[in-house]
N, CA, C and O of each residue as an XYZ file, in Angstrom:
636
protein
N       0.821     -1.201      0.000
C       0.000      0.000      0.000
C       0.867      1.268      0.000
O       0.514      2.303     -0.566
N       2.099      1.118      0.712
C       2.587      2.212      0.818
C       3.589      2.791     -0.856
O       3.882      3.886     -1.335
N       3.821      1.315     -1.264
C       4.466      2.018     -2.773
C       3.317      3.046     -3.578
O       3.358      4.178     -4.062
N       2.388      2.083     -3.442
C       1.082      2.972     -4.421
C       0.431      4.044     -4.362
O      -0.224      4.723     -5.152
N       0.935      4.127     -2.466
C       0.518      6.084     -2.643
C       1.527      6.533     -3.091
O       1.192      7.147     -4.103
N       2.549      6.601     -2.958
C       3.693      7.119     -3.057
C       4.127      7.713     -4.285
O       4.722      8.734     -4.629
N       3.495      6.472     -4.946
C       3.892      6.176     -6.576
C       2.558      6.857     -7.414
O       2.663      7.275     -8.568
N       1.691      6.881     -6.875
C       0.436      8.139     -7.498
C       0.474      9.104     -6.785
O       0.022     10.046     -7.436
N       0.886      9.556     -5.371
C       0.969     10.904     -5.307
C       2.258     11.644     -6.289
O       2.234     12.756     -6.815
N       3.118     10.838     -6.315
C       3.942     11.901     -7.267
C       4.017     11.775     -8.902
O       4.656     12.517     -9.648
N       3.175     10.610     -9.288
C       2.121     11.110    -10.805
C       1.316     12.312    -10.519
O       1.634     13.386    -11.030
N       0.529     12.231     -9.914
C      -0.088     13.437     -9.608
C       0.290     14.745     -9.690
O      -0.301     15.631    -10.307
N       1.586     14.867     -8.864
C       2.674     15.801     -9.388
C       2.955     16.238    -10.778
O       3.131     17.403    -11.134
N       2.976     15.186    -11.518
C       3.839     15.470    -12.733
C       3.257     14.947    -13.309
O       3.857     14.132    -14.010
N       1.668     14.999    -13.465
C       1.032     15.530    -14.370
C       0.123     16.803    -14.248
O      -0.668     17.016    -15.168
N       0.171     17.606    -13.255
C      -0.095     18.555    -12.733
C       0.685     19.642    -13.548
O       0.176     20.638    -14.063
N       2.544     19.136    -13.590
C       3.204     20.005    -14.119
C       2.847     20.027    -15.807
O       2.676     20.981    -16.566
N       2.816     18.611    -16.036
C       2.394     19.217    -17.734
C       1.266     19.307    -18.297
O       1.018     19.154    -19.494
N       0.423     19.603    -17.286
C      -1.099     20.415    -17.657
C      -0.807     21.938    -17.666
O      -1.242     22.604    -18.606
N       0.021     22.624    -16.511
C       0.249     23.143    -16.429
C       1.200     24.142    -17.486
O       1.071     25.364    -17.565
N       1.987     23.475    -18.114
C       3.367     23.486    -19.166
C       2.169     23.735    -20.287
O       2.003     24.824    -20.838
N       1.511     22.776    -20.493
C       0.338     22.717    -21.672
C      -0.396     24.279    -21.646
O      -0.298     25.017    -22.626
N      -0.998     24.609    -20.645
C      -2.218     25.702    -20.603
C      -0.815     26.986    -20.582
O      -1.138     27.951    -21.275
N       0.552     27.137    -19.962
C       1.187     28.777    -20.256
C       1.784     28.191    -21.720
O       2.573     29.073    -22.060
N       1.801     27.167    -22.734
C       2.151     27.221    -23.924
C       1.004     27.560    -25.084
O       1.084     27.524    -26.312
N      -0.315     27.972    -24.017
C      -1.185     28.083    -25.035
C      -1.638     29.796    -25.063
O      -2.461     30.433    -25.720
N      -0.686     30.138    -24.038
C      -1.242     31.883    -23.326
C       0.299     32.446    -24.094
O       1.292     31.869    -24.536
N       0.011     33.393    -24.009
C       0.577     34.636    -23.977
C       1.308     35.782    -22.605
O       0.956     35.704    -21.428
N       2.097     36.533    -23.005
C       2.653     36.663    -21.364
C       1.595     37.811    -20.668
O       1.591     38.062    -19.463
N       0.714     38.444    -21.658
C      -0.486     39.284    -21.045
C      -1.080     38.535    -20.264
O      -1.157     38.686    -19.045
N      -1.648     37.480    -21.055
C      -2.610     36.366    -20.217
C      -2.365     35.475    -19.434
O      -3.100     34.672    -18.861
N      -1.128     35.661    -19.418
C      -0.252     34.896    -18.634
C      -0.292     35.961    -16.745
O      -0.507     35.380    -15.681
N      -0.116     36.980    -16.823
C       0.033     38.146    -15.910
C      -1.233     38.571    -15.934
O      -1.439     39.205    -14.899
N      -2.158     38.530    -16.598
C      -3.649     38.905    -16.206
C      -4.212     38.904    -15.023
O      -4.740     37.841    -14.696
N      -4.279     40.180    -13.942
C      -5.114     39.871    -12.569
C      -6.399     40.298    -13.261
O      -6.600     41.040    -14.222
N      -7.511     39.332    -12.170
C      -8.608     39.152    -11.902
C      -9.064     39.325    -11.035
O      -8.479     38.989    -10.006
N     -10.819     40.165    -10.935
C     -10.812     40.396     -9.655
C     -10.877     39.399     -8.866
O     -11.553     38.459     -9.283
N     -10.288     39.262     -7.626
C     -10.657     38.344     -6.464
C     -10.178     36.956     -7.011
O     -10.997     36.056     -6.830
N      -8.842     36.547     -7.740
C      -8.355     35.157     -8.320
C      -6.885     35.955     -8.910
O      -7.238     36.895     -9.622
N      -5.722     35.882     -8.844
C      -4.206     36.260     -8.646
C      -4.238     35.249    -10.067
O      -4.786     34.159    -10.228
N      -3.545     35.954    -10.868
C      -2.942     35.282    -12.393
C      -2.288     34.241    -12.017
O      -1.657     33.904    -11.015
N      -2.670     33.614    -13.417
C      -1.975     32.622    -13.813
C      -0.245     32.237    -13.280
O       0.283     31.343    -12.618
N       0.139     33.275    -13.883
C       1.693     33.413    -13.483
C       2.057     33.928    -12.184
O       3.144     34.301    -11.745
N       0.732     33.856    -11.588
C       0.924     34.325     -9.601
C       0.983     32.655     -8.947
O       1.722     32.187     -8.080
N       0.090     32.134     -9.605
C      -0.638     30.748     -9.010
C       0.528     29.939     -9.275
O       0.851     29.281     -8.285
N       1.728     29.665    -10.920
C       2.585     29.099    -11.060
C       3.625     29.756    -10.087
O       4.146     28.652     -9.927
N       4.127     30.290     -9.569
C       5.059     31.060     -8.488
C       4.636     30.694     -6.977
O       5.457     30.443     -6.095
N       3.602     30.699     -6.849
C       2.597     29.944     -5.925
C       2.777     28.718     -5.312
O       3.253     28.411     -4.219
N       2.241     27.983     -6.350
C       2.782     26.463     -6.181
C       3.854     25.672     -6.259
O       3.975     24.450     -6.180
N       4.889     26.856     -6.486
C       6.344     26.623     -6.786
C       6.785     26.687     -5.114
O       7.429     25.850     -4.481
N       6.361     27.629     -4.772
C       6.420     28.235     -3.141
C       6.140     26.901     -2.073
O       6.852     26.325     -1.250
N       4.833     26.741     -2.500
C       4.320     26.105     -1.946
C       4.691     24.248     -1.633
O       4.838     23.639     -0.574
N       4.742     23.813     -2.993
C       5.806     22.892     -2.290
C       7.106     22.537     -2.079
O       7.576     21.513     -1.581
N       7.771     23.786     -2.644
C       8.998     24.103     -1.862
C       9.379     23.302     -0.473
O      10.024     22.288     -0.209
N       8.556     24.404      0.367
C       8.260     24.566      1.626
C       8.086     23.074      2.139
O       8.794     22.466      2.942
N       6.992     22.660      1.484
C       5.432     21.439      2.267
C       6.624     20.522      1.757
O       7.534     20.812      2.534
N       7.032     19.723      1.011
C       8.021     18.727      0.376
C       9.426     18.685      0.391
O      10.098     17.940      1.105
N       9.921     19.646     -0.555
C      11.701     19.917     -0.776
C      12.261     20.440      0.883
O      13.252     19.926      1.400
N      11.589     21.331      1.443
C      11.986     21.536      2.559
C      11.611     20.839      3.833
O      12.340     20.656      4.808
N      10.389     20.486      3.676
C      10.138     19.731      5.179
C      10.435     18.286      5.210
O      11.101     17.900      6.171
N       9.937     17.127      4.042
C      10.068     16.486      3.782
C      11.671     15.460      3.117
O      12.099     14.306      3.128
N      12.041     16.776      2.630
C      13.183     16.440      2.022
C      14.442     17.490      2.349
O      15.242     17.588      1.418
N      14.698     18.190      3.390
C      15.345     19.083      4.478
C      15.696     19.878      3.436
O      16.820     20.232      3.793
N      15.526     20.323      2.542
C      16.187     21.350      1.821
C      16.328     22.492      2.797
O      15.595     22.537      3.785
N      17.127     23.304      2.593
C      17.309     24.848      2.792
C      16.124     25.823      2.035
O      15.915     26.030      0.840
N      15.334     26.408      3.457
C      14.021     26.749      2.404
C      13.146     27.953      3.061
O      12.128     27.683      3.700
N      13.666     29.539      2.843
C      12.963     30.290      3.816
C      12.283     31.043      2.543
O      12.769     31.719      1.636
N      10.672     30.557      2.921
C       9.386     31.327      2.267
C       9.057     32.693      2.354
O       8.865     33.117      3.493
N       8.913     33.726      1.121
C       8.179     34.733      1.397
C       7.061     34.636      0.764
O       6.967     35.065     -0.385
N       5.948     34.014      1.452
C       5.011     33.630      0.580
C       4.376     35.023     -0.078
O       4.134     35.197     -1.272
N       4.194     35.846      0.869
C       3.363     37.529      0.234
C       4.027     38.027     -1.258
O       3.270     38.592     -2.048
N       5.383     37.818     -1.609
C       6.108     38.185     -2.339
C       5.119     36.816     -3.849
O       4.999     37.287     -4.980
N       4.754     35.821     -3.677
C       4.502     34.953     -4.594
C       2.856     35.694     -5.190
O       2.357     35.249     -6.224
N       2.104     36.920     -4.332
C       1.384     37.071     -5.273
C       1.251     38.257     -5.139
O       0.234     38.839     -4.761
N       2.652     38.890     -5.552
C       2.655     40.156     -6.111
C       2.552     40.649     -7.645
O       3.362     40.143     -8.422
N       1.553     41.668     -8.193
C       0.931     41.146     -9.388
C       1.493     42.206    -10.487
O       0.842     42.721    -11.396
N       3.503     42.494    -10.030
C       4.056     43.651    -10.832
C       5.778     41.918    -11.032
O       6.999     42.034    -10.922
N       4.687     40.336    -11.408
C       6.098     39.818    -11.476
C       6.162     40.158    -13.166
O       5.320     40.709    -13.874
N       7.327     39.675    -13.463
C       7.833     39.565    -15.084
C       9.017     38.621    -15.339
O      10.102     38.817    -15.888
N       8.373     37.338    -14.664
C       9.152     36.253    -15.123
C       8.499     36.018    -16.372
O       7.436     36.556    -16.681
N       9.327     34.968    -17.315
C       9.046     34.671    -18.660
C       8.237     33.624    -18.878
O       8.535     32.803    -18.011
N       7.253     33.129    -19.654
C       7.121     31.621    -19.637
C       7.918     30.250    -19.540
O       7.651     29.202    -18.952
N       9.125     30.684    -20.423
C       9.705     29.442    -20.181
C      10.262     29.488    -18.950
O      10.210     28.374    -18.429
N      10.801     30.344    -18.229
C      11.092     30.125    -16.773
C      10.231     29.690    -15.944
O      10.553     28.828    -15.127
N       8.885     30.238    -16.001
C       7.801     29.516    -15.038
C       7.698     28.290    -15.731
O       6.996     27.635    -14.961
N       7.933     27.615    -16.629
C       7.686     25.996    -17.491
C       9.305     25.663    -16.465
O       8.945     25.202    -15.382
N       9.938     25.708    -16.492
C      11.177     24.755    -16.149
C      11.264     25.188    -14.640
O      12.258     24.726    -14.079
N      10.548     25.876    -13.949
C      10.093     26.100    -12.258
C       9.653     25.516    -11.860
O      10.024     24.957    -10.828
N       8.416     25.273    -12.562
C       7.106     24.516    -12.133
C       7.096     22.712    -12.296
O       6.551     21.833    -11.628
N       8.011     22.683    -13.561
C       8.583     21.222    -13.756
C       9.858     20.227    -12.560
O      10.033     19.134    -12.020
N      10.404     21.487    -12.713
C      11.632     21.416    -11.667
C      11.226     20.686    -10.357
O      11.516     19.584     -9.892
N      10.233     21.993     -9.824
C       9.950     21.285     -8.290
C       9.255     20.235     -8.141
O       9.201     19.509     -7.148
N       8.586     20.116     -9.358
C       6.977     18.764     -9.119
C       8.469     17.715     -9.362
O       8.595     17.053     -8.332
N       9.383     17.439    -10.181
C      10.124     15.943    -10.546
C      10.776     16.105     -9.049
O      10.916     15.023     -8.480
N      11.143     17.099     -8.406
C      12.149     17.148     -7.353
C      11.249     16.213     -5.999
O      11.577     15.340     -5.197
N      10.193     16.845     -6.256
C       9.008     17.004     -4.904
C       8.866     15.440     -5.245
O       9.458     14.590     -4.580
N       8.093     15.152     -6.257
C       7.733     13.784     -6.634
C       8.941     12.514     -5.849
O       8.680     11.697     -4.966
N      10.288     12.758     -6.575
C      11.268     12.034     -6.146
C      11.651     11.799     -4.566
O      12.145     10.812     -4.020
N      11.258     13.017     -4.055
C      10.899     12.705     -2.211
C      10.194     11.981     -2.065
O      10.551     10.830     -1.814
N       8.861     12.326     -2.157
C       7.704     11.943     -1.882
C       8.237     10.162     -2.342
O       8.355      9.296     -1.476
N       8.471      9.928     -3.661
C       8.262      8.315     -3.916
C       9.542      7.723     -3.242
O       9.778      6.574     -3.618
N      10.389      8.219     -2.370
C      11.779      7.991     -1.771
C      11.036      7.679     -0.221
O      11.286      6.902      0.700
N      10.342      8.373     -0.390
C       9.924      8.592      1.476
C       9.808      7.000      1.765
O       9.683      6.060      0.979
N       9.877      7.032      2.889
C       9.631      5.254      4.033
C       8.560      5.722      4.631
O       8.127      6.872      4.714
N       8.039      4.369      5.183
C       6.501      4.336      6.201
C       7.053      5.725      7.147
O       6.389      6.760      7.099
N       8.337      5.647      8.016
C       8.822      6.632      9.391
C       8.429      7.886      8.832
O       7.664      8.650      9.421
N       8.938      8.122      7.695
C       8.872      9.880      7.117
C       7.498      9.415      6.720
O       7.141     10.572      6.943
N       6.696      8.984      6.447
C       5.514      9.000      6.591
C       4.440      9.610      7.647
O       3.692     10.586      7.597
N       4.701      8.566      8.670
C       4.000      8.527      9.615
C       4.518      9.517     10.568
O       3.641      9.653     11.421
N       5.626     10.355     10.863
C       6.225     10.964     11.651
C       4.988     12.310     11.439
O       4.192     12.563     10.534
N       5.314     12.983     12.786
C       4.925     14.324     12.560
C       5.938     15.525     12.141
O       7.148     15.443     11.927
N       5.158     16.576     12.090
C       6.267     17.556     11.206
C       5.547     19.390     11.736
O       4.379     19.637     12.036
N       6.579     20.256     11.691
C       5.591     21.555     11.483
C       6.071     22.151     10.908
O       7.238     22.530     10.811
N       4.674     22.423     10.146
C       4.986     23.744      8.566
C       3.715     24.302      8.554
O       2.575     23.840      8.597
N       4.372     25.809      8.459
C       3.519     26.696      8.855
C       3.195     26.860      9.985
O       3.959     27.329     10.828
N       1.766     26.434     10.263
C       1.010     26.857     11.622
C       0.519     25.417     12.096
O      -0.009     25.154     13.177
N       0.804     24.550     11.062
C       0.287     22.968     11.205
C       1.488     22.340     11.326
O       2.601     22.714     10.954
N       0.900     20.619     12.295
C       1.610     19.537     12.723
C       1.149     18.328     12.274
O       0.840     17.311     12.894
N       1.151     18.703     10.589
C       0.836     17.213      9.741
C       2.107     15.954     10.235
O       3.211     15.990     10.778
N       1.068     14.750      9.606
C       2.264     13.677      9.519
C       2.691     13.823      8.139
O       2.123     14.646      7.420
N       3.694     13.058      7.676
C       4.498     12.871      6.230
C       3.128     12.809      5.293
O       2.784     13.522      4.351
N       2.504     11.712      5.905
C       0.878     11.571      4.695
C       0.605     13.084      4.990
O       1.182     13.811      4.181
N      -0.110     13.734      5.920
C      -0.785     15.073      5.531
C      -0.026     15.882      4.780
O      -0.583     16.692      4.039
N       1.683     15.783      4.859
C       2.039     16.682      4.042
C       2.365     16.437      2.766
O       3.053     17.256      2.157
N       1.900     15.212      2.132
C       2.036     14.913      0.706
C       0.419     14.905      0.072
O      -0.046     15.059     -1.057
N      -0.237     14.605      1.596
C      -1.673     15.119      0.489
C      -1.903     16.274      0.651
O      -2.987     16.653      0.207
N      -1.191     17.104      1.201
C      -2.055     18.832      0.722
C      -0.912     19.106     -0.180
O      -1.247     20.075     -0.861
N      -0.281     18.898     -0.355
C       0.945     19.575     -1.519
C       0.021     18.703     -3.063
O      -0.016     19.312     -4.132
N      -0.360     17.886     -2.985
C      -0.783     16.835     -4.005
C      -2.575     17.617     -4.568
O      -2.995     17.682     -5.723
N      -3.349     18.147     -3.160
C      -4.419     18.681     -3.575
C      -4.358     20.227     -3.623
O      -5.278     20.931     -4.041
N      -3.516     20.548     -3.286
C      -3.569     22.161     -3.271
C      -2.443     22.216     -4.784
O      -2.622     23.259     -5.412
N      -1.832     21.684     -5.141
C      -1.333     21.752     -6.419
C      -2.520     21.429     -7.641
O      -2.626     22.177     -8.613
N      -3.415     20.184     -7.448
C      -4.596     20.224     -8.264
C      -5.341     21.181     -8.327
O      -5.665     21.575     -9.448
N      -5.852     21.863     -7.135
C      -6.738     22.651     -7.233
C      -6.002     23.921     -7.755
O      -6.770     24.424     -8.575
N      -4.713     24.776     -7.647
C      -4.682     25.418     -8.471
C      -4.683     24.989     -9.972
O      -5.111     25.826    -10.766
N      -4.153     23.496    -10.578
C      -3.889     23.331    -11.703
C      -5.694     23.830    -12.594
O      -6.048     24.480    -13.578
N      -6.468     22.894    -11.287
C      -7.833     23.153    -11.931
C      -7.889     25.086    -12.052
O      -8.348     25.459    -13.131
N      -7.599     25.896    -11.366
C      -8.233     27.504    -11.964
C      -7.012     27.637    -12.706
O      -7.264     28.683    -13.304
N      -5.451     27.179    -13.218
C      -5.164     27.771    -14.619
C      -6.099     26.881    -15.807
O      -6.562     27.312    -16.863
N      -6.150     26.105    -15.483
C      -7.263     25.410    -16.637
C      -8.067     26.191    -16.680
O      -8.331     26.556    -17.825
N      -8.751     26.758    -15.716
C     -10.283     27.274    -16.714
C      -9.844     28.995    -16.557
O     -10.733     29.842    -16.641
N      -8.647     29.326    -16.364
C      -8.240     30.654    -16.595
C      -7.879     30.892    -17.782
O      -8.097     31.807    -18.575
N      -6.873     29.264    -17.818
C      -6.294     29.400    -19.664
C      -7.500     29.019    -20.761
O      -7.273     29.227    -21.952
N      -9.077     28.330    -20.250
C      -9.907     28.690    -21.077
C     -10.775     29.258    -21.155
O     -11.614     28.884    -21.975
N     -11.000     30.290    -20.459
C     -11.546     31.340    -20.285
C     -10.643     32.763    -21.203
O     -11.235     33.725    -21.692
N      -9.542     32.608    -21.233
C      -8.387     33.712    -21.844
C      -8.362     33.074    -23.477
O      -8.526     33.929    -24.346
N      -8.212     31.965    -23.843
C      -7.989     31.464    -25.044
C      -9.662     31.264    -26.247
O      -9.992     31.579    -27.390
N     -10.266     30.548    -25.039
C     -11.782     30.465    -25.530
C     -11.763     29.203    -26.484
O     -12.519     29.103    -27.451
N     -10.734     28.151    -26.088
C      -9.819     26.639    -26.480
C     -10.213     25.992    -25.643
O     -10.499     26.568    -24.593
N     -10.391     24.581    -25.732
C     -10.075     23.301    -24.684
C      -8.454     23.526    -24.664
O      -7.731     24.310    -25.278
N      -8.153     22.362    -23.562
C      -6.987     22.050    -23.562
C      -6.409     21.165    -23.773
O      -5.188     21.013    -23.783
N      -7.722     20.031    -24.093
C      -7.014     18.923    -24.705
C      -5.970     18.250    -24.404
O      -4.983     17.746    -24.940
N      -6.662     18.429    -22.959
C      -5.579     17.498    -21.810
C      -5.558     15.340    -22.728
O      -4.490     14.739    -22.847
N      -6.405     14.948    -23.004
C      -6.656     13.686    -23.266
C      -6.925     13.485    -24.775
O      -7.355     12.476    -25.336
N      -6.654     14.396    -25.178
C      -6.561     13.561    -26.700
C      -5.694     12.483    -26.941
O      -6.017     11.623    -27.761
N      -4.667     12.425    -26.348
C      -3.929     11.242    -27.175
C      -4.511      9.830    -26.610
O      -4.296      8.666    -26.945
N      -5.413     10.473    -25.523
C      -6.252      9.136    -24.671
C      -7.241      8.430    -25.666
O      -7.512      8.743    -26.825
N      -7.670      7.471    -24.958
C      -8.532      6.620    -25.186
C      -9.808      6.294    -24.306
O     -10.306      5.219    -23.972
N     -10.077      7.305    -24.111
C     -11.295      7.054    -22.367
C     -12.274      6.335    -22.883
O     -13.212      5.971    -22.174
């Protein structure tokens, strides 16, 4: 049981990242930086979740060296490029993933504190795992809402 979370939480990851890779190759860097009222751009949310499991994974999980300014991740004067947010956002999900599927039952089950919380190893691979979906889900319907495209996440599927 324990390979198979392990081993789909960090698919999860990394396919998160190339949904993600998919929807800023279909934008533009306007639409890319587009604030909205009351929802932080696209290119806030990729900086975001870069932050975010930084912190929750590479650093807690996997001791990196790792001091957050999270306020700074949705400041809405950034001007990083696309391909830098594509090889950011890729970067940390293969990095994060490779913890996560490295981890043992102990780093599992242990407790931990990040942030203001005292998850175990599981709580901190499932909120890095659902709070990365759930932003992936609003650039999806940001990048089709801006394009007025599917994304054609599953074409090459067979559902």
């Amino acid at each position: 049981m324990h390979r198979e979370f392990v081993s789909e939480c960090a698919e999860h990851l990394r396919e998160g990242a190339r949904r993600i890779e998919k929807c800023l190759d279909m934008l533009d860097s306007e639409q890319i930086w587009k604030q909205y009222p009351s929802v932080v751009s696209i290119g806030n949310q990729v900086i975001h979740l870069e932050g975010n499991v930084t912190q929750w994974i590479l650093h807690v999980l996997g001791g990196e060296d790792h001091v957050r300014d999270r306020s700074s991740e949705f400041s809405p004067d950034q001007t990083t490029q696309k391909q830098e947010l594509v090889a950011r956002i890729t970067d940390v999900a293969e990095r994060a993933a490779r913890i996560i599927e490295e981890s043992n039952q102990e780093t599992l089950l242990s407790k931990y504190s990040v942030q203001i919380f005292e998850p175990t190893g599981v709580g901190i691979v499932v909120h890095a795992v659902e709070h990365f979906s759930y932003h992936v889900g609003q650039i999806t319907l940001l990048t089709k809402l801006a394009t007025g495209e599917h994304t054609h996440y599953y074409d090459e599927s067979k559902l």
